[in-house]
N, CA, C and O atoms as a DFTB+ gen file, in Angstrom:
252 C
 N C O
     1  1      17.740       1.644       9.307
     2  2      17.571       2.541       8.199
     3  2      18.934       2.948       7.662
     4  3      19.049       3.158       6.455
     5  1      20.303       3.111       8.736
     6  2      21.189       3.930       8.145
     7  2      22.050       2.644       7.298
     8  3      22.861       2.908       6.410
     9  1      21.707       1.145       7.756
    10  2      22.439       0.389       7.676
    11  2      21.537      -0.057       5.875
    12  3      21.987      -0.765       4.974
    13  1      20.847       0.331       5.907
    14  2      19.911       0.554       4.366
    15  2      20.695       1.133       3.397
    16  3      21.202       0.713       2.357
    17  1      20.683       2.107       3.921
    18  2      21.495       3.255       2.763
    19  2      23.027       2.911       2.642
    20  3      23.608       3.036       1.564
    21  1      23.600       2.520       3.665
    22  2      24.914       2.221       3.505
    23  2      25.121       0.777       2.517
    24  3      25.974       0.720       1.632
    25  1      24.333      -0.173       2.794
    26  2      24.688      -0.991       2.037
    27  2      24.249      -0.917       0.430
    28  3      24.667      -1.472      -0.586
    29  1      23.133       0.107       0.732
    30  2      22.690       0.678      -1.202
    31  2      23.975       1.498      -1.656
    32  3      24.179       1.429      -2.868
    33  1      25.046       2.397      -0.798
    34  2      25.911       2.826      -1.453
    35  2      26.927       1.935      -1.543
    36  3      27.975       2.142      -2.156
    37  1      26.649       0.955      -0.954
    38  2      28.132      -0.186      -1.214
    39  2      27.673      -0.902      -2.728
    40  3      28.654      -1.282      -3.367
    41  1      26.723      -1.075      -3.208
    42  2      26.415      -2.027      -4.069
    43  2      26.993      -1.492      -5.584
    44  3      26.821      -0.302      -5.847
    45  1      27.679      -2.369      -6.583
    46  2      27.904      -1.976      -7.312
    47  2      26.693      -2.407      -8.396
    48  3      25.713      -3.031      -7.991
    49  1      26.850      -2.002      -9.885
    50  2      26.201      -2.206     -10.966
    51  2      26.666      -3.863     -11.020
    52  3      27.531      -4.209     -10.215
    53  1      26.110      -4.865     -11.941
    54  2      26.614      -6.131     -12.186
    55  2      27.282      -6.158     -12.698
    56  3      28.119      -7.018     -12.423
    57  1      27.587      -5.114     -14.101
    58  2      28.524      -5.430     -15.239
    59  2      29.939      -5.047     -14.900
    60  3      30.980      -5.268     -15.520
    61  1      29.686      -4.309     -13.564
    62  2      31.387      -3.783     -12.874
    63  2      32.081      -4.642     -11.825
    64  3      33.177      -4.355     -11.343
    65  1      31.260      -5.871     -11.462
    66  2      31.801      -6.759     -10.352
    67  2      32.685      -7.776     -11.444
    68  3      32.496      -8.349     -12.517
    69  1      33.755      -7.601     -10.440
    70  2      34.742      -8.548     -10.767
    71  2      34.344      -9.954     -10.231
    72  3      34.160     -10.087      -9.021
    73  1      34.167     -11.279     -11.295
    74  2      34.003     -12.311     -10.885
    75  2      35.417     -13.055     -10.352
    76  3      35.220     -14.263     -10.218
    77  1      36.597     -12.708     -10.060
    78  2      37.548     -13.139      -9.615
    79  2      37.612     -12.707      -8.062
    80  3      38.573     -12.752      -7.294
    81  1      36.717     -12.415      -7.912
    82  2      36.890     -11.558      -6.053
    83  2      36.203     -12.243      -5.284
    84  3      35.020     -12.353      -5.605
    85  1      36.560     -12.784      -4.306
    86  2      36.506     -14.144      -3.168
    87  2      35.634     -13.163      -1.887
    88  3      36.315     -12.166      -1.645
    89  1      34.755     -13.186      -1.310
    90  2      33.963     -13.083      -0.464
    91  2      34.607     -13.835       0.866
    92  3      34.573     -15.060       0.751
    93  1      35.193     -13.352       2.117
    94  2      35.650     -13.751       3.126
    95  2      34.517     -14.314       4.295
    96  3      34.223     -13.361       5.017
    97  1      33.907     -15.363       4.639
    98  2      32.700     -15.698       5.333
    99  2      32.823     -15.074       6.474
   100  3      31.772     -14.755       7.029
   101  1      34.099     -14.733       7.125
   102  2      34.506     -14.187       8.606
   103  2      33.996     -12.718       8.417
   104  3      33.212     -12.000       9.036
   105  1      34.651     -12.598       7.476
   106  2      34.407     -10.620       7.773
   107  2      32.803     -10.769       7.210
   108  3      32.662      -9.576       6.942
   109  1      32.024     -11.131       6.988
   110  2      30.740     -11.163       6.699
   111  2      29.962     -11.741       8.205
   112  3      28.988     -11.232       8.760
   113  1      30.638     -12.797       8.576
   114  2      30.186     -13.370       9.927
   115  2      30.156     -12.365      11.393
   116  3      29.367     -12.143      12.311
   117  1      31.591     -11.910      10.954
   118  2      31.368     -10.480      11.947
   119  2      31.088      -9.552      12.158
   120  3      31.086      -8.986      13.251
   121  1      30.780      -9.171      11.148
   122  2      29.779      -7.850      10.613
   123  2      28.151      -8.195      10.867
   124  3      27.202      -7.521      11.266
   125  1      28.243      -8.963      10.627
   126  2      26.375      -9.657      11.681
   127  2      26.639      -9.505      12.570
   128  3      26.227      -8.452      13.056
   129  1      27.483     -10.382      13.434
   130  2      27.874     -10.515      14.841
   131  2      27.926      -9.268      15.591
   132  3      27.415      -9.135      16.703
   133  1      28.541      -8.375      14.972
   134  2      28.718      -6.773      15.508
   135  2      27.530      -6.017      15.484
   136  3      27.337      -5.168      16.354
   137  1      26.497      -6.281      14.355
   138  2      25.240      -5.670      14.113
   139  2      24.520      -6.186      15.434
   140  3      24.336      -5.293      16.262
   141  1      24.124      -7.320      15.753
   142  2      23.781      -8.386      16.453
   143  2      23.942      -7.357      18.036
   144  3      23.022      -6.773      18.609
   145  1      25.177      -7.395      18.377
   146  2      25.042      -7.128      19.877
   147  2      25.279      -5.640      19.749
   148  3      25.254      -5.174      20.888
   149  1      25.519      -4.599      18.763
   150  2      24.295      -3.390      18.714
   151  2      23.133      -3.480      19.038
   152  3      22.685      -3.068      20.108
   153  1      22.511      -4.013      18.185
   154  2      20.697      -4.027      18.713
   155  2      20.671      -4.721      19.916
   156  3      19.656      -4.453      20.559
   157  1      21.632      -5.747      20.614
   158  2      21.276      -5.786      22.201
   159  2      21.544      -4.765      22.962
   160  3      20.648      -4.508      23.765
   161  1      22.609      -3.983      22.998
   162  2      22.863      -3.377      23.679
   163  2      21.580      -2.399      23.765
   164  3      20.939      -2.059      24.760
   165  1      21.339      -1.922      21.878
   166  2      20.434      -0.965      22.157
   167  2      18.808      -1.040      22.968
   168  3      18.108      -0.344      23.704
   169  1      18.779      -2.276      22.325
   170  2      16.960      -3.082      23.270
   171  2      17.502      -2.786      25.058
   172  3      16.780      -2.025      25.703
   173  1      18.467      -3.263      25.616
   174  2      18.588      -3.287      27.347
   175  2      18.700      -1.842      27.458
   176  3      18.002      -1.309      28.321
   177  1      19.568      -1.003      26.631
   178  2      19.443       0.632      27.063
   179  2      17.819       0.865      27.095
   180  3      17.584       1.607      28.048
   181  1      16.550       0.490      26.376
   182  2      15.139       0.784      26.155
   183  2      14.557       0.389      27.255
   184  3      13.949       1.037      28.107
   185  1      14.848      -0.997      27.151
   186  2      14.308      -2.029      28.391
   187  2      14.867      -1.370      29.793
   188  3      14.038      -1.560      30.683
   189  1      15.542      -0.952      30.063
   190  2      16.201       0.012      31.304
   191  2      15.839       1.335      31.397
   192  3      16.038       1.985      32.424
   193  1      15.238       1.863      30.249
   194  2      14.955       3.354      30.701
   195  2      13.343       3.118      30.490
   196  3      12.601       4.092      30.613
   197  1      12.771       1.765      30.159
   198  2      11.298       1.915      30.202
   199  2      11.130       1.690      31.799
   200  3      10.431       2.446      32.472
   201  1      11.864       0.530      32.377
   202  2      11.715       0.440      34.149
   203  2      12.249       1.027      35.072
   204  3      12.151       0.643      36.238
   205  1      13.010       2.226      34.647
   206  2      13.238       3.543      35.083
   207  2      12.108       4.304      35.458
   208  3      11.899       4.733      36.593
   209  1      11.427       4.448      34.525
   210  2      10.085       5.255      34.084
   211  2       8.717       4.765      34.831
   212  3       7.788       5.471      35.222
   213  1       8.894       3.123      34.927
   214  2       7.609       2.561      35.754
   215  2       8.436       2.441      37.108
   216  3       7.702       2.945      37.957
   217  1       9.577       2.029      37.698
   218  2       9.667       3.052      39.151
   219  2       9.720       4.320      39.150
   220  3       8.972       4.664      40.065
   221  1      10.178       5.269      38.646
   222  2       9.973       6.469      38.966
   223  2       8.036       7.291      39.441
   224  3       7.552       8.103      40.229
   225  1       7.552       6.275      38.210
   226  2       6.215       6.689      38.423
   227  2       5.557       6.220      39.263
   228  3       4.582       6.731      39.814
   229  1       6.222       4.775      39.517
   230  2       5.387       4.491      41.301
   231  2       5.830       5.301      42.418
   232  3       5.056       5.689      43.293
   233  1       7.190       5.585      42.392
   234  2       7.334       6.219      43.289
   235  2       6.393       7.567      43.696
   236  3       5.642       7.596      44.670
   237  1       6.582       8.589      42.814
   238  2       5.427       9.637      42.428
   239  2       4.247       9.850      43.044
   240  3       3.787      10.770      43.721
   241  1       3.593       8.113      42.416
   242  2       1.913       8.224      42.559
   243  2       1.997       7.286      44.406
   244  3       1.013       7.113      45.125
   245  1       3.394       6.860      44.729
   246  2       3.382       6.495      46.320
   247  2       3.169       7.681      47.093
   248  3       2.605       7.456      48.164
   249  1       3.480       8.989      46.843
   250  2       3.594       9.663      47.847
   251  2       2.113      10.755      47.708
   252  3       1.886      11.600      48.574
């Protein structure tokens, strides 16, 4: 969502883009790449506190 809004405030009007301005594939490539192993990191932090939650609760319903 935040990555929504940020790129709606990056966008310019058409009639204000300069057609002389070169697009770098790297800094575009790594800016995925960086997005990319955000959302891993963030899925294994989920995935780790959901099997937190199913041992903790066996433990619980063991005793």
């Amino acid at each position: 969502m935040s990555t929504e809004v940020n790129s709606l405030e990056n966008q310019t009007e058409p009639s204000k883009v300069n057609h002389q301005q070169k697009v770098d594939i790297n800094i575009l490539l790594n800016r995925v790449r960086h997005e990319k192993k955000r959302e891993r990191k963030e899925n294994l932090l989920f995935l780790g506190l959901i099997g937190s939650v199913i041992v903790v609760t066996g433990i619980i319903a063991s005793l």
